[in-house]
Structures are given as C-alpha cells and as structure tokens.
C-alpha positions in Angstrom: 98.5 -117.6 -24.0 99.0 -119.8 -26.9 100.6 -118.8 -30.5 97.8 -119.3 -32.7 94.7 -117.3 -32.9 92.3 -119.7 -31.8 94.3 -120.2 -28.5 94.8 -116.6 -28.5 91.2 -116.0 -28.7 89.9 -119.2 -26.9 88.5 -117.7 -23.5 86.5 -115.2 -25.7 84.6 -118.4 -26.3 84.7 -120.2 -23.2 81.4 -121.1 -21.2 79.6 -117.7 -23.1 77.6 -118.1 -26.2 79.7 -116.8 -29.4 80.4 -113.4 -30.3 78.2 -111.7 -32.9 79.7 -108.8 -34.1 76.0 -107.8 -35.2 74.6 -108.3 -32.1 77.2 -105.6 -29.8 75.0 -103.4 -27.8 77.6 -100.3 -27.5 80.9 -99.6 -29.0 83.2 -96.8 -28.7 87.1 -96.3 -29.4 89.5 -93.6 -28.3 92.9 -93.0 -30.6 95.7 -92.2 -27.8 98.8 -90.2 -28.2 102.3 -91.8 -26.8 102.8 -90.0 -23.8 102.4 -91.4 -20.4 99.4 -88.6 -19.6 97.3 -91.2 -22.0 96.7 -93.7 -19.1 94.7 -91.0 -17.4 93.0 -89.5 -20.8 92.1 -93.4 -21.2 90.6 -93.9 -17.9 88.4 -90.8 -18.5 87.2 -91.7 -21.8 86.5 -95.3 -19.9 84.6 -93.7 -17.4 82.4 -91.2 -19.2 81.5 -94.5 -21.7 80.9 -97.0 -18.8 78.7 -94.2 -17.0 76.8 -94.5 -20.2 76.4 -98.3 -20.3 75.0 -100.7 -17.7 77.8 -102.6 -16.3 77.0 -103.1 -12.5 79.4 -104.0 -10.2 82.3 -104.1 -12.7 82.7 -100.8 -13.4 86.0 -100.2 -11.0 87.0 -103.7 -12.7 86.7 -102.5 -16.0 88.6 -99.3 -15.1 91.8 -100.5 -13.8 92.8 -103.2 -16.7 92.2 -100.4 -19.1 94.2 -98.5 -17.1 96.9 -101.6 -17.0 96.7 -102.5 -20.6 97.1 -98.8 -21.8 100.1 -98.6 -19.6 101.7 -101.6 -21.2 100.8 -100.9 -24.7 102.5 -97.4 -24.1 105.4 -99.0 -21.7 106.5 -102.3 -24.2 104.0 -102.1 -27.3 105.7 -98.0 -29.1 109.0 -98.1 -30.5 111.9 -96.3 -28.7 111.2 -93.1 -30.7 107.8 -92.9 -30.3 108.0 -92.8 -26.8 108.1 -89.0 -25.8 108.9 -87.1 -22.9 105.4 -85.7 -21.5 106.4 -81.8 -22.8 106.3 -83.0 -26.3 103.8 -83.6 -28.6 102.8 -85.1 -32.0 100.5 -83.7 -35.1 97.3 -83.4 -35.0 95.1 -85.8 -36.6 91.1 -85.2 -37.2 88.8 -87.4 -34.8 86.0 -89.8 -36.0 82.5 -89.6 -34.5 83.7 -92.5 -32.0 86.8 -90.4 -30.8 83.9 -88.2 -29.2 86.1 -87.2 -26.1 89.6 -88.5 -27.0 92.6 -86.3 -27.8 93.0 -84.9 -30.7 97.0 -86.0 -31.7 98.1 -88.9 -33.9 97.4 -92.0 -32.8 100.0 -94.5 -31.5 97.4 -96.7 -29.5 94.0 -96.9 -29.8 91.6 -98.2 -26.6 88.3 -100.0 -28.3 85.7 -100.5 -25.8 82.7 -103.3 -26.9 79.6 -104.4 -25.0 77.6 -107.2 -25.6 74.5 -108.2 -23.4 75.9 -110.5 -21.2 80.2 -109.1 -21.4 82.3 -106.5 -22.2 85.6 -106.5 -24.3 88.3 -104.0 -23.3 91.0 -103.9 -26.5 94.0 -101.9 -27.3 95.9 -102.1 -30.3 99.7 -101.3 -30.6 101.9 -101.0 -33.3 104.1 -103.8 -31.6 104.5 -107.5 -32.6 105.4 -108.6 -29.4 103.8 -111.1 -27.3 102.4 -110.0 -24.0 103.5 -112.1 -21.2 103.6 -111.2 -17.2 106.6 -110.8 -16.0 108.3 -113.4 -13.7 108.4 -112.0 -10.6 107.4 -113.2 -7.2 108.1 -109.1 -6.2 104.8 -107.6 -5.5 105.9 -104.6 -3.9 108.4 -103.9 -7.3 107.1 -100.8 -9.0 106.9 -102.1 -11.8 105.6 -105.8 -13.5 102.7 -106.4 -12.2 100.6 -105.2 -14.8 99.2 -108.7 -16.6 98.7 -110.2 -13.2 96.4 -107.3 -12.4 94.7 -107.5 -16.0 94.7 -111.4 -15.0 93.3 -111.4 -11.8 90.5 -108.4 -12.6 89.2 -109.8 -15.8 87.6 -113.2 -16.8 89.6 -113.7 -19.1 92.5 -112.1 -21.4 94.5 -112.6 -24.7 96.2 -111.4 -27.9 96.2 -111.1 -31.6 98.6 -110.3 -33.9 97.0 -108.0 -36.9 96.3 -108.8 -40.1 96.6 -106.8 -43.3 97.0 -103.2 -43.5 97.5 -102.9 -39.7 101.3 -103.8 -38.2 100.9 -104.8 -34.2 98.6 -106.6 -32.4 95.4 -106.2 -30.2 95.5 -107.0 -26.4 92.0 -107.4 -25.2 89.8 -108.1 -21.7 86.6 -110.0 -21.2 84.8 -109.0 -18.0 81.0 -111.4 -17.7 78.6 -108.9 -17.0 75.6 -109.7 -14.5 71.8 -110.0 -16.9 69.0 -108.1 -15.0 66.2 -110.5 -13.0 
C-alpha cells in the first residue's frame, strides 16, 4: 500500500460504486482488551454479527481476516506495556449499545464491522502509527508472518489509514464483495 490516503484507501473504490456512509445496511463495533484471549472474543462477536447479516458464502472468509487483523493489531499495533500476560487484566470501562456482546475492559483495539449491499468492511483500529506491511518471507510453514498474506489472499481487497484528530493510530480494514440476490 501506498503512503497517502487516497492510495491507502484506493481499492475501497475500485470496480464498486462509492461508499455512502448513509447508505450502510448494518454496523456494529466491539472495544477489545490487549490480551491475546481477544482474537477469540473477536471471532465470536464476528460470528454472532455475521449470523445476523446476509453474507453468503463469505462468512468463513470474513471470519479468519478478523481473526488475522486482530492478531496483528494486538501482536505489532499495542505498545510494549500494554501488552499483558493473559492472567492480567485492565479497568473496566462502560460498553455502548454497539459493544452489545464485547468485553467489558478498556479498550486497546477496537474491531468495527460495516455492511453495505453489495460488500462488507472489516476495520480495526490501534493505537500504533505503524504501517502494516507482510513480512518477507518465502517460510510458509514459520509460525509466525503470515498474517497479511492471509488477510491478502482472503479479502478483495485491504489497506490502511493513519487517524486524524483526537485519535492516535491508524485503522486497518478488509473489503470482502458480497454476492446481490437474483
């Protein structure tokens, strides 16, 4: 990906008509703490929303780059600080109506799910300024590294932002095409 937010955002756009925010059919976001446990909480709150929403045959798709970009986000995007051992935990912070599900501890990442008609955005925000890049390796059997490639090879397309404003970090995001009915 490019440096500038029109690259970054560029396959957003590409061969799908542009994005309305007014015109999203579902939305929901899930605040996640910084502990490794998170990449499961996420793919359950993924889960129970997709069961929700209609989005055929990528369902398993969606699942596993959430599951990818959580990881990463908890793996490269948190300080060394924030990252905690599983035993310990952070204060509690009160849920909105769209953390319906999510656990209830402060926030290090937060996992935004957003449907239109015809795609779906997966996005997860991190407090880091780093730019996402796979890793070079021609190791597929590493443990390790292949997270981008997967998020690469599963979505239609994939990107970053940096945040503006208030909000230190940047958003990482997947665009899965979703089949229209007839």
């Amino acid at each position: 990906m490019g440096t500038n937010g029109s690259t970054m955002l560029k396959p957003l756009r590409q061969g799908l008509p542009p994005l309305d925010p007014a015109a999203v059919s579902d939305a929901a976001s899930c605040a996640l703490p910084a502990r490794f446990e998170a990449v499961g909480e996420a793919r359950r709150f993924t889960r129970r929303t997709l069961d929700q929403w209609d989005v055929g045959d990528r369902f398993d798709d969606i699942c596993l780059v959430v599951s990818e970009l959580v990881t990463n986000a908890l793996r490269h995007g948190l300080p060394i600080p924030h990252q905690r051992p599983s035993g310990e935990t952070r204060q509690t912070a009160p849920a909105g109506p769209a953390d319906a599900g999510c656990p209830q501890q402060a926030p290090a990442v937060r996992l935004h799910l957003l449907r239109w008609t015809e795609r779906l955005v997966c996005a997860v925000r991190d407090p880091s300024d780093e730019t996402p890049a796979p890793r070079d390796s021609d190791d597929f059997s590493a443990e390790s590294g292949r997270g981008l490639f997967l998020v690469d090879s599963f979505a239609d397309g994939w990107g970053w932002h940096p945040l503006a404003g208030a909000l230190d970090g940047k958003v990482v995001w997947a665009l899965f095409r979703l089949r229209t009915a007839g």
